[in-house]
PADOZA-561517 format. One line per field, with one value per atom (N, C-alpha, C, CB): residue in three letters; x, y, z. Coordinates in steps of 0.2 Angstrom, whole numbers. Glycine has a CB too. Example, Ala and Ser with C-alpha at 12.3 -4.5 7.8 and 13.67 -1.06 7.14 Angstrom:
2
lonu = c(ALA  ALA  ALA  ALA  SER  SER  SER  SER)
xx = c(66  62  66  57  64  68  64  70)
yy = c(-28  -22  -16  -22  -11  -5  0  -3)
zz = c(39  39  39  45  35  36  39  29)
end
This chain:
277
lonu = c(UNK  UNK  UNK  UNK  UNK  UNK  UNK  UNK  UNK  UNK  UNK  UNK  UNK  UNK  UNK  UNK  UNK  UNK  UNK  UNK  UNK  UNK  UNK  UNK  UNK  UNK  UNK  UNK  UNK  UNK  UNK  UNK  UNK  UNK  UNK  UNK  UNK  UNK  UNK  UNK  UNK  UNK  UNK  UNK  UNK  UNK  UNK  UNK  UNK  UNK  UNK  UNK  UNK  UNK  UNK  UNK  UNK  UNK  UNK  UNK  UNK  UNK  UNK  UNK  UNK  UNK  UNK  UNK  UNK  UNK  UNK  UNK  UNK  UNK  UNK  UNK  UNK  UNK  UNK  UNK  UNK  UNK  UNK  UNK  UNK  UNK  UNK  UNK  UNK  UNK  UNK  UNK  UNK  UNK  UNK  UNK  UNK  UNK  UNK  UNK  UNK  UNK  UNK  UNK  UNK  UNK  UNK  UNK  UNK  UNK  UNK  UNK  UNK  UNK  UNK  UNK  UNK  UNK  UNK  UNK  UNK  UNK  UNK  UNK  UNK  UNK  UNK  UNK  UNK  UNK  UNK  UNK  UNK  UNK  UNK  UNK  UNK  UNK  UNK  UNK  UNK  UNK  UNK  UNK  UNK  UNK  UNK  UNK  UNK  UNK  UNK  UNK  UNK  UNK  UNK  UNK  UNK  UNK  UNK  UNK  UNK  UNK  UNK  UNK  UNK  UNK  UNK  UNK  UNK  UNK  UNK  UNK  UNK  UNK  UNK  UNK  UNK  UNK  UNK  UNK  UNK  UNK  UNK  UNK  UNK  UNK  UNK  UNK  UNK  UNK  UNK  UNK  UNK  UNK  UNK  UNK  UNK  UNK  UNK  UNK  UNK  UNK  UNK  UNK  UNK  UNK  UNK  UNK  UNK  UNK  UNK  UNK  UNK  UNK  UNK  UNK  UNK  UNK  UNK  UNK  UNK  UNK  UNK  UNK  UNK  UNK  UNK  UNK  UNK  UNK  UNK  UNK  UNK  UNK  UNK  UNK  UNK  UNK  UNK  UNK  UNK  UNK  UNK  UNK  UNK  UNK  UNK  UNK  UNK  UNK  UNK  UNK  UNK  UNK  UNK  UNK  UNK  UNK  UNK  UNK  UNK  UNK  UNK  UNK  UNK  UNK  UNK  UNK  UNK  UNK  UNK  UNK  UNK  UNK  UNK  UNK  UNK  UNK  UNK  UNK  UNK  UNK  UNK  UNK  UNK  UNK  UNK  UNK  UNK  UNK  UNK  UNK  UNK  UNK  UNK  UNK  UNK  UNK  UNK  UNK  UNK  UNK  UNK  UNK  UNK  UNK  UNK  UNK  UNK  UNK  UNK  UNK  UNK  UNK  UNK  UNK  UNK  UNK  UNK  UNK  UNK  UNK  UNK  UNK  UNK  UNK  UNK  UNK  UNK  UNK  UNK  UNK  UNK  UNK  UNK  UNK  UNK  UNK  UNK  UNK  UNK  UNK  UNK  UNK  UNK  UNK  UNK  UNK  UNK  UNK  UNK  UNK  UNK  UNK  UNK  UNK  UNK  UNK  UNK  UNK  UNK  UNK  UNK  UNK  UNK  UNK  UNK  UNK  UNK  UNK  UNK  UNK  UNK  UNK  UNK  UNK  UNK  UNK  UNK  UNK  UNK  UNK  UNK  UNK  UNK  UNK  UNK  UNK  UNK  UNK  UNK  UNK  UNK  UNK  UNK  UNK  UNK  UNK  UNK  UNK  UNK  UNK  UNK  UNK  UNK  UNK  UNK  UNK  UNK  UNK  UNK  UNK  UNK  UNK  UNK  UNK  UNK  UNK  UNK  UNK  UNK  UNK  UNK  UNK  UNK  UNK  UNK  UNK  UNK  UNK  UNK  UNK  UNK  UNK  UNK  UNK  UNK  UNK  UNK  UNK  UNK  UNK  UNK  UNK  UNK  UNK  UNK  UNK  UNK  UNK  UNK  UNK  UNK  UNK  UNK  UNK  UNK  UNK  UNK  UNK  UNK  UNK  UNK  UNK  UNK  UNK  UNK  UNK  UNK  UNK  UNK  UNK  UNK  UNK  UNK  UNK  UNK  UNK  UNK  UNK  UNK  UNK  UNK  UNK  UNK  UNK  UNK  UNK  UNK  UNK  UNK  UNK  UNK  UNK  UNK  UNK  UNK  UNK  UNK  UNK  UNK  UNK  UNK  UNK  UNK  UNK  UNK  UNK  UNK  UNK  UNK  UNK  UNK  UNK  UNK  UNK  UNK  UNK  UNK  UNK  UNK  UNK  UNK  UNK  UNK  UNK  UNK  UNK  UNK  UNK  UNK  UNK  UNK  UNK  UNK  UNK  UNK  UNK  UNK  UNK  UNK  UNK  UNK  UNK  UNK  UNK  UNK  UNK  UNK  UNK  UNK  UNK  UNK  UNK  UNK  UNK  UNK  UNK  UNK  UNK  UNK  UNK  UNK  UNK  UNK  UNK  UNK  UNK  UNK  UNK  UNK  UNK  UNK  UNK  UNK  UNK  UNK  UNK  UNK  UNK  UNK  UNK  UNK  UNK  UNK  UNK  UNK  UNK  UNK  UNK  UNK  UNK  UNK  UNK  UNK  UNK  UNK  UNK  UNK  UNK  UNK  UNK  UNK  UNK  UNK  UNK  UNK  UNK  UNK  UNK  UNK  UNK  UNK  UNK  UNK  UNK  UNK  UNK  UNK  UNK  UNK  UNK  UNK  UNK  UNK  UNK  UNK  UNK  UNK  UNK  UNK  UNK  UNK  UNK  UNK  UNK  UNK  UNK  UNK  UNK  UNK  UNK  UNK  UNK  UNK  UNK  UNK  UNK  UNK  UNK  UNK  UNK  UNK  UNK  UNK  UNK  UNK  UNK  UNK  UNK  UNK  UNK  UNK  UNK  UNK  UNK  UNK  UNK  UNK  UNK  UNK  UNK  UNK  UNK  UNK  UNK  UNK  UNK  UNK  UNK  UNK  UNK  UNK  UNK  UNK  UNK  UNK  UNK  UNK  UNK  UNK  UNK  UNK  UNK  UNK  UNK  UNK  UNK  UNK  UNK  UNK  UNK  UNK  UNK  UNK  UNK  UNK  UNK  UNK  UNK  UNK  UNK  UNK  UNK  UNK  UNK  UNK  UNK  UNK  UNK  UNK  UNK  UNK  UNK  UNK  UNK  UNK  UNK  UNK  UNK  UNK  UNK  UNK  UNK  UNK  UNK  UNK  UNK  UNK  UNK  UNK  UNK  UNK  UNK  UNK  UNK  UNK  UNK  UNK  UNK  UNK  UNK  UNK  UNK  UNK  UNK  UNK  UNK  UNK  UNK  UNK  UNK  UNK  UNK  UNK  UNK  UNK  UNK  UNK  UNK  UNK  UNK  UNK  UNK  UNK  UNK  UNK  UNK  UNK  UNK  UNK  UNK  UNK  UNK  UNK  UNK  UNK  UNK  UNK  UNK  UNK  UNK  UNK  UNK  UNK  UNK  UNK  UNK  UNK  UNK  UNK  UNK  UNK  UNK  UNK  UNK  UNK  UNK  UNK  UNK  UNK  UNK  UNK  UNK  UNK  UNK  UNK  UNK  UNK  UNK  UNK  UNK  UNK  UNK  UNK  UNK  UNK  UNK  UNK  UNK  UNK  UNK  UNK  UNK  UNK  UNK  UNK  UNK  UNK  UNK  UNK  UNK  UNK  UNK  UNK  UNK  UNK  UNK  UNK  UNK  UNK  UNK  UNK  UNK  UNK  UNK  UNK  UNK  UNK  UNK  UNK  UNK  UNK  UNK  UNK  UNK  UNK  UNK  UNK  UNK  UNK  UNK  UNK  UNK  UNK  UNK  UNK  UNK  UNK  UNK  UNK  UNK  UNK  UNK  UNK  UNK  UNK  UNK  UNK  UNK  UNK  UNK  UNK  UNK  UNK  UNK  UNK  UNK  UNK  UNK  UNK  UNK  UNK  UNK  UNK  UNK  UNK  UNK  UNK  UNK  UNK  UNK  UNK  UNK  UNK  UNK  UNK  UNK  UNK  UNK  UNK  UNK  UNK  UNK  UNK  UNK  UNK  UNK  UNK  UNK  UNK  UNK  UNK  UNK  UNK  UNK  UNK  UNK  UNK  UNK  UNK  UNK  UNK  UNK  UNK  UNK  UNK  UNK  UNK  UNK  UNK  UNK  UNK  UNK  UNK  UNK  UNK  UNK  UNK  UNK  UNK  UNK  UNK  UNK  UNK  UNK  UNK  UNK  UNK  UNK  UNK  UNK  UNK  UNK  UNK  UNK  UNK  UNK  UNK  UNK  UNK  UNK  UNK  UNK  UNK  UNK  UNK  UNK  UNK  UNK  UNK  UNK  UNK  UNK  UNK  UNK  UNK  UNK  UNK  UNK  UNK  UNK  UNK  UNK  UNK  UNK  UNK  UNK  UNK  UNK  UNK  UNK  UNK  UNK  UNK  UNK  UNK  UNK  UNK  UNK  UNK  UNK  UNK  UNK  UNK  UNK  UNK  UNK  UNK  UNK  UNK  UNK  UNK  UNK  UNK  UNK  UNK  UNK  UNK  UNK  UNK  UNK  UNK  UNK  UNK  UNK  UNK  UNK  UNK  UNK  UNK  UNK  UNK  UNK  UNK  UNK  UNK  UNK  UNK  UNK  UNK  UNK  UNK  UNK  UNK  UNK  UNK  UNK  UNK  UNK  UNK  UNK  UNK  UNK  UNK  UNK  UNK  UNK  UNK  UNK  UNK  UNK  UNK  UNK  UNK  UNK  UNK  UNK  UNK  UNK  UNK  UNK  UNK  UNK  UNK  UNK  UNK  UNK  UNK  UNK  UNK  UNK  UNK  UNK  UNK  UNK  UNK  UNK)
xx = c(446  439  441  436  437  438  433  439  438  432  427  434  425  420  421  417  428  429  437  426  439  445  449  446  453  455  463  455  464  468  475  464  474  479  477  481  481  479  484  478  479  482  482  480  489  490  491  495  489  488  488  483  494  496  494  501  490  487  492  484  490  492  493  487  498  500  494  503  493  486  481  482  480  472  471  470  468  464  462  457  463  460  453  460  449  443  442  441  445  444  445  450  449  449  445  455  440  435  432  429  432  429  434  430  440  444  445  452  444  446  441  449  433  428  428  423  430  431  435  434  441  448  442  458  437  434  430  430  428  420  423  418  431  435  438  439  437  441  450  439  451  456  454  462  460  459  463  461  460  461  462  458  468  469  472  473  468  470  474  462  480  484  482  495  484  483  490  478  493  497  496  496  503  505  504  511  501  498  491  504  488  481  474  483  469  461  463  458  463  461  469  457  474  480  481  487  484  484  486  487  490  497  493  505  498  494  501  487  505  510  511  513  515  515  524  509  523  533  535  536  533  533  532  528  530  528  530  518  536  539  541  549  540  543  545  538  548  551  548  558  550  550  552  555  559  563  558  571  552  549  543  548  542  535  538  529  544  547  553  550  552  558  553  561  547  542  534  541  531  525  525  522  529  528  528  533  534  534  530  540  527  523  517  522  513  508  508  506  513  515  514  524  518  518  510  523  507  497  496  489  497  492  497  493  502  504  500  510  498  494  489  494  485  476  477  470  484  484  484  489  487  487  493  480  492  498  497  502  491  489  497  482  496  501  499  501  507  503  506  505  501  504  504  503  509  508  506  516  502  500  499  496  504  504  503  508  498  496  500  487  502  506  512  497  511  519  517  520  510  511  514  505  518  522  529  521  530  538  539  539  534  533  534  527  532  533  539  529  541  547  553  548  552  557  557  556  552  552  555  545  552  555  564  550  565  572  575  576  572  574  573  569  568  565  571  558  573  577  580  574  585  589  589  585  587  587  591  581  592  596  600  592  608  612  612  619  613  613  609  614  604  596  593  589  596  594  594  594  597  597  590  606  588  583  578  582  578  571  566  569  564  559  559  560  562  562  562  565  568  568  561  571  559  555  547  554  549  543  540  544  535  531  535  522  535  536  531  534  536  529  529  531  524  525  524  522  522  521  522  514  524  525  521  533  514  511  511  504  512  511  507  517  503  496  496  487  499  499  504  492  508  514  523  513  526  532  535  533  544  548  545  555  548  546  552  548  557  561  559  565  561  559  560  561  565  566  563  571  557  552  547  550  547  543  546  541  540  544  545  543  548  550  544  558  541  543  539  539  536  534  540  528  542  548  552  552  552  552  549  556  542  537  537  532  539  538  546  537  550  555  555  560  552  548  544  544  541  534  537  524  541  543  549  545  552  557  555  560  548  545  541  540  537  536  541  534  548  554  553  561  555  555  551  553  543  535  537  527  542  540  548  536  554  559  556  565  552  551  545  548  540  534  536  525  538  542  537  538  532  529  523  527  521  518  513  518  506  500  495  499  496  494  486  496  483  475  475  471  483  482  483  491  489  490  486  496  481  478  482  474  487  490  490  496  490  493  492  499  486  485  490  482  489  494  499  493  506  513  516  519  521  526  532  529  536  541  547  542  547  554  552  557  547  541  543  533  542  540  549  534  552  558  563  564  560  562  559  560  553  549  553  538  553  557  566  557  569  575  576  576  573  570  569  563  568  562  568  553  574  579  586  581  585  592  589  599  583  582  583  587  585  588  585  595  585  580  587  573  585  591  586  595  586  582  586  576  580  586  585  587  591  590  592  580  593  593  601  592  603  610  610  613  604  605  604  599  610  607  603  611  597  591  592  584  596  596  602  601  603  609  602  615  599  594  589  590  586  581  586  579  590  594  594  599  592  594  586  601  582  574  575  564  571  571  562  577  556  551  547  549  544  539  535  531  536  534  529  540  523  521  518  516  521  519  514  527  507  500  501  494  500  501  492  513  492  486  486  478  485  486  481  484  487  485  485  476  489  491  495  497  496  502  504  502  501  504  511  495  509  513  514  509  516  518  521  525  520  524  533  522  533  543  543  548  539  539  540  533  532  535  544  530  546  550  555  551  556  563  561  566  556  554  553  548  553  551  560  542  561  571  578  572  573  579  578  579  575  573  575  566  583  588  588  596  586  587  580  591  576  569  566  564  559  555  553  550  549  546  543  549  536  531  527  524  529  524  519  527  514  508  505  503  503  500  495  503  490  481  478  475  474  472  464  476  461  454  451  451  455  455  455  464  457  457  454  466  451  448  444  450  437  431  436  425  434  437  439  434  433  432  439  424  439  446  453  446  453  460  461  461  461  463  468  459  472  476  474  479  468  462  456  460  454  448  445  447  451  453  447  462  451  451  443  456  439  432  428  427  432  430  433  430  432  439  438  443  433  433  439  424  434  439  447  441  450  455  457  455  453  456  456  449  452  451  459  447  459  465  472  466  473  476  480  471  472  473  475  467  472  473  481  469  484  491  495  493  494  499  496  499  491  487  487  490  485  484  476  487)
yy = c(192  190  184  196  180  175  175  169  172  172  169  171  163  159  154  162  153  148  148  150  143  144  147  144  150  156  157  158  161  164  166  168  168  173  174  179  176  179  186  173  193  198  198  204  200  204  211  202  214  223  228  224  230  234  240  233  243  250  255  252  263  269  271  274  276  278  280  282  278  283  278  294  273  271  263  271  265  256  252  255  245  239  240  233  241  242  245  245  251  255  250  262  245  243  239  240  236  231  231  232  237  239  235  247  234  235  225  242  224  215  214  210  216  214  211  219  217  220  214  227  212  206  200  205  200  191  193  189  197  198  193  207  198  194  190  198  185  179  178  175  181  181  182  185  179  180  187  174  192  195  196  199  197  198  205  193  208  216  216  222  217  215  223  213  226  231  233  229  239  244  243  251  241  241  249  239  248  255  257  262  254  259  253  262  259  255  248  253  241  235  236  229  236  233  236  235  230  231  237  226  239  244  251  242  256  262  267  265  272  275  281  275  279  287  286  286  292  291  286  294  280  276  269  277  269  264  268  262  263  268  260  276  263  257  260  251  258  260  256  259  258  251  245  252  245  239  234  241  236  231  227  232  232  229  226  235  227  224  218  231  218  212  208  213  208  204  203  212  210  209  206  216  208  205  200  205  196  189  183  187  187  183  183  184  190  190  185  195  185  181  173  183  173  164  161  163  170  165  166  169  169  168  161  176  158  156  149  157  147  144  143  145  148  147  148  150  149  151  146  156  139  134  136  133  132  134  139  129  143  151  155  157  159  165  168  171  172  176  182  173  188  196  201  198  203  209  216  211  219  226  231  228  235  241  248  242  251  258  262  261  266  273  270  281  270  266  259  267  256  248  248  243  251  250  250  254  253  253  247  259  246  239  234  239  232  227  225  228  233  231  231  237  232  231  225  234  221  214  210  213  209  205  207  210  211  212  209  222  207  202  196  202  194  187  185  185  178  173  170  170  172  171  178  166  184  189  193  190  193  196  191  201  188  184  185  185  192  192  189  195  189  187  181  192  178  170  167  167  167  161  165  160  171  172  170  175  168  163  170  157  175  179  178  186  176  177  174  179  167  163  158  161  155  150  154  143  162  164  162  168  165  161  163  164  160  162  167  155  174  180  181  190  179  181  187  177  193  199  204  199  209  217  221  221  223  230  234  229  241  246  251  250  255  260  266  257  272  278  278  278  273  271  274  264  278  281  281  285  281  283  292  282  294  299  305  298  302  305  314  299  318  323  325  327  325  325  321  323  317  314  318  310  324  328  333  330  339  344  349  347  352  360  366  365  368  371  365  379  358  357  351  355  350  347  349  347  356  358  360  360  359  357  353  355  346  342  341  338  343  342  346  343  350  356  353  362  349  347  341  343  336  331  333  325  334  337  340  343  344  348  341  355  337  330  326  324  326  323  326  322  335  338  336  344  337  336  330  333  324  318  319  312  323  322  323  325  329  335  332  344  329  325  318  325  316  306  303  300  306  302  307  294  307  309  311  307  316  317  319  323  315  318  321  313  318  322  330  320  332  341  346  346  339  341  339  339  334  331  330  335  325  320  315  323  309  303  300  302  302  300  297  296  295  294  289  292  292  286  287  286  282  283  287  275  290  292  289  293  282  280  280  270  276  276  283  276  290  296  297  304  295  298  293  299  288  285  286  278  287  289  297  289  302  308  309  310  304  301  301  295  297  294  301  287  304  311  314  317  313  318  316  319  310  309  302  306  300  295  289  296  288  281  276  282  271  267  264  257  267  268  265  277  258  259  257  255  263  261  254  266  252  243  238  241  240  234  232  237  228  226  225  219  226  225  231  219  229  235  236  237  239  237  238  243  246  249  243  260  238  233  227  231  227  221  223  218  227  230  228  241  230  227  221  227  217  210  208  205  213  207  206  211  201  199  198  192  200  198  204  198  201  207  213  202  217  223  227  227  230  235  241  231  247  255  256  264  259  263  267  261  272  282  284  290  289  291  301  288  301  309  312  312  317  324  320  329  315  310  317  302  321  324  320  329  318  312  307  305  304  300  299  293  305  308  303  314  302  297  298  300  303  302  301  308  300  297  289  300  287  280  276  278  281  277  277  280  282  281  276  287  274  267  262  267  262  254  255  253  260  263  258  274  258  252  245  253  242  236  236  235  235  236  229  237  224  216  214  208  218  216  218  220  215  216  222  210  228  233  239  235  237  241  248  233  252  259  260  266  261  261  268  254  273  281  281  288  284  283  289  277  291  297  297  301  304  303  299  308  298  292  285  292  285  276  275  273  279  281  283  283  285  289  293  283  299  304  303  309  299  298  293  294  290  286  286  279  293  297  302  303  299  300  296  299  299  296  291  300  292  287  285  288  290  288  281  292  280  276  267  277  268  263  260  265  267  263  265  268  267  266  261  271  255  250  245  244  247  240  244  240  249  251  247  258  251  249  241  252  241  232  228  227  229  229  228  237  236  237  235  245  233  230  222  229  218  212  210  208  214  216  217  223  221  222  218  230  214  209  204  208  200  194  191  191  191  185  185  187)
zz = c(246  242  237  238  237  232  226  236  222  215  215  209  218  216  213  214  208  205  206  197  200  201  202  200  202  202  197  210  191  189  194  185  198  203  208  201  214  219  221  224  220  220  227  216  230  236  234  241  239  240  244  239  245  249  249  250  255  256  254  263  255  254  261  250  263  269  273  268  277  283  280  280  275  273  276  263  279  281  276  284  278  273  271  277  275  274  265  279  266  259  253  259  253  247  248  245  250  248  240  252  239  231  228  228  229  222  223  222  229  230  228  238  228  225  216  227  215  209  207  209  206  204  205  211  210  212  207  221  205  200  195  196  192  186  188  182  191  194  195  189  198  203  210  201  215  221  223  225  229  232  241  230  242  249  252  251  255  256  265  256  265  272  274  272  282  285  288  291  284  287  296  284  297  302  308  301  311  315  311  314  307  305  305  295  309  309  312  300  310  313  315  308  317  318  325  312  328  336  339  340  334  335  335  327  340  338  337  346  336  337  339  334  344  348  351  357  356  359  361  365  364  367  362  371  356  351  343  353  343  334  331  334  326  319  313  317  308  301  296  300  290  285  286  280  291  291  294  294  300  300  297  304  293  288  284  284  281  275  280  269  283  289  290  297  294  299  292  309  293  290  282  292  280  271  271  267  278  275  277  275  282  286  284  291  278  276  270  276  267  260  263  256  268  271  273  280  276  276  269  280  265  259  256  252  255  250  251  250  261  262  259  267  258  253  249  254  244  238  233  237  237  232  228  228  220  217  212  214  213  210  209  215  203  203  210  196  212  219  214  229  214  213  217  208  218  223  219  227  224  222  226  219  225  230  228  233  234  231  236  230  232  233  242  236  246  250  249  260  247  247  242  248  238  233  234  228  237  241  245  248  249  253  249  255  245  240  237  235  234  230  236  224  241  246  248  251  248  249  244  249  239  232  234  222  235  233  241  230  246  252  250  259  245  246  243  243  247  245  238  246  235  229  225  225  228  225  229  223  238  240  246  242  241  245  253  243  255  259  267  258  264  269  267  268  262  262  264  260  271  277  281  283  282  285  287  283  293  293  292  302  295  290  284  290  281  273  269  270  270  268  265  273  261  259  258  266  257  253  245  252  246  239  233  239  229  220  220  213  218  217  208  222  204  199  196  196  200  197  201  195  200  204  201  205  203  200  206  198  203  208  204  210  209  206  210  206  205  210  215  215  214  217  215  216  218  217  221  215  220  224  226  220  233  238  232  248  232  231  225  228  227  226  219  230  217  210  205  209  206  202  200  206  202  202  197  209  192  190  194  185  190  194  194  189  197  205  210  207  208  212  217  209  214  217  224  212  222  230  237  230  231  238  242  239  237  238  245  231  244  247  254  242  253  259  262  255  259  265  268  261  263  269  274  265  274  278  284  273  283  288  292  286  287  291  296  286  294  297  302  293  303  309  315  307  312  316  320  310  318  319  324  312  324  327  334  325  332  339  345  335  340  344  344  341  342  344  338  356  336  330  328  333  322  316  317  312  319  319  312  324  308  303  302  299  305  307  308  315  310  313  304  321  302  294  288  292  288  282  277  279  279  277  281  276  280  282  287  282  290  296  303  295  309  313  310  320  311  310  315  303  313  318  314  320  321  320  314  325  317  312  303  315  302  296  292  299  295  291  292  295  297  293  287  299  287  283  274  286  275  268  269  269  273  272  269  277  271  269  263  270  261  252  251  251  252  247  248  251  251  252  246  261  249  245  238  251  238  231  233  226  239  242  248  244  246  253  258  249  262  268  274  269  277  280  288  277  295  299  303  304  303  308  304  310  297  290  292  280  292  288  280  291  279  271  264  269  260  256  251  253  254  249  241  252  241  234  228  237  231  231  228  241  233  232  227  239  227  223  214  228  214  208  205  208  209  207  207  212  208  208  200  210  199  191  191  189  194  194  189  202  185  180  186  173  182  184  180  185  182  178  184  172  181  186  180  187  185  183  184  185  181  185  180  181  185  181  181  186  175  174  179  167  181  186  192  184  193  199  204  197  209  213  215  217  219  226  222  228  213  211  202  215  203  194  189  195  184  180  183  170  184  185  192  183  198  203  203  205  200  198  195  193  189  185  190  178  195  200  204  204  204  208  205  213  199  197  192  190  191  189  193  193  200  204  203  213  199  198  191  200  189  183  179  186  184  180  179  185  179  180  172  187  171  164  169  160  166  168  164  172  163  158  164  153  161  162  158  162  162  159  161  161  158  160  158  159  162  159  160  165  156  155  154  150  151  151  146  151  142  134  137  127  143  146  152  147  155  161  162  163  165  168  174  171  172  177  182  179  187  193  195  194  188  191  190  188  190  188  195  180  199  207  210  211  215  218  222  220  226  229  228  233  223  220  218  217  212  209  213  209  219  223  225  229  224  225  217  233  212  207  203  203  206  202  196  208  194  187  183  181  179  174  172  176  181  183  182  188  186  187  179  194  175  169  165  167  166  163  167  162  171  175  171  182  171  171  163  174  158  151  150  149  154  152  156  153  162  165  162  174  160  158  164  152  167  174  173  184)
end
């Protein structure tokens, strides 16, 4: 969406696992109302994306954050002009993001001859909403080892059928196999291990130096205040403010892990208040 006017920024925004682009229209409306630009990309395999996943058709992280990051950053940076560009990702488009920044060019020696990577945009901002590392220990006790229980049994689901049915579980809609074992990885041991990379993300993710700010919202499960901090925790050289919102800063409706997304002023409100763009 665009603002109409000039524009302050242009937010990119990366969906939640299982959710289509579509869903965010609220919230890219919402940033154009207050004048920045919004661009909402489509998870690879979901609603509009050619891709569907089954035994026959798998992918990981390593290709959304190799192939699709940088190619959605190279069209935006095209219409962006010389706007800040900021990324935002909800709940995996947060992972997604910060996986990226720590590829892009000067931040991870090793991929800076990458033509995928090479000559991306100046990102001035990293926000994540409802966004955390998987990792299980982010969580308290007893829930934590639900948490380490359900994913694990997703890693199984997805060894034994070639890829993920999330519709029989009500979770996450269809993925691919490589995808859930990668997010199950991370839930297991804390670390972005991705398969196919020669690079070390947990290495790169150190050296981003891009401002950061984590939104969590109380009575979040999906993405606990100590979920986020181990994800915004690997980003060591970086500026990084946590922000936790509760009913004193929020209308109920918008203290959901999804809800949020079609109630978004508030939010977006408080967004642009505490990054200033």
């Amino acid at each position: 969406r665009q603002s109409g006017r000039t524009a302050r920024a242009t937010f990119v925004i990366g969906p939640a696992l299982g959710v289509g682009a579509r869903y965010y229209d609220p919230l890219a409306a919402a940033f154009a109302q207050a004048g920045v630009n919004a661009v909402v990309t489509e998870l690879r395999g979901q609603h509009s994306s050619s891709l569907r996943a089954s035994r026959r058709s798998d992918w990981g992280y390593e290709e959304a954050v190799r192939y699709d990051w940088p190619a959605l950053l190279a069209s935006v940076r095209a219409e962006a002009g010389g706007t800040p560009i900021v990324l935002l990702g909800h709940s995996m488009g947060g992972h997604l993001s910060a996986l990226h920044l720590g590829r892009v060019a000067g931040s991870a020696p090793e991929v800076a001859g990458d033509p995928q990577i090479a000559g991306d945009p100046q990102i001035a901002g990293l926000v994540i909403v409802a966004s955390g590392s998987t990792h299980f220990r982010g969580w308290p006790f007893p829930q934590n080892l639900g948490i380490l229980l359900a994913t694990q049994l997703v890693a199984g689901v997805c060894k034994t059928l070639g890829y993920y049915p999330g519709a029989r579980f009500g979770f996450g809609g269809l993925q691919a196999r490589q995808e859930m074992l990668d997010w199950a990885r991370t839930s297991r041991n804390g670390r972005y291990e991705l398969k196919g990379s020669t690079v070390d993300d947990e290495a790169a993710l150190a050296r981003v130096t891009t401002p950061t700010w984590a939104f969590t919202f109380a009575g979040d499960r999906y993405a606990p205040p100590g979920s986020a901090a181990r994800l915004v925790g690997k980003l060591r050289s970086a500026r990084v403010s946590m922000v936790h919102l509760g009913p004193a800063d929020l209308p109920r409706e918008c203290l959901h892990h999804f809800a949020w997304v079609r109630n978004p002023e508030p939010v977006v409100a408080r967004i642009l208040r505490e990054t200033g763009f």
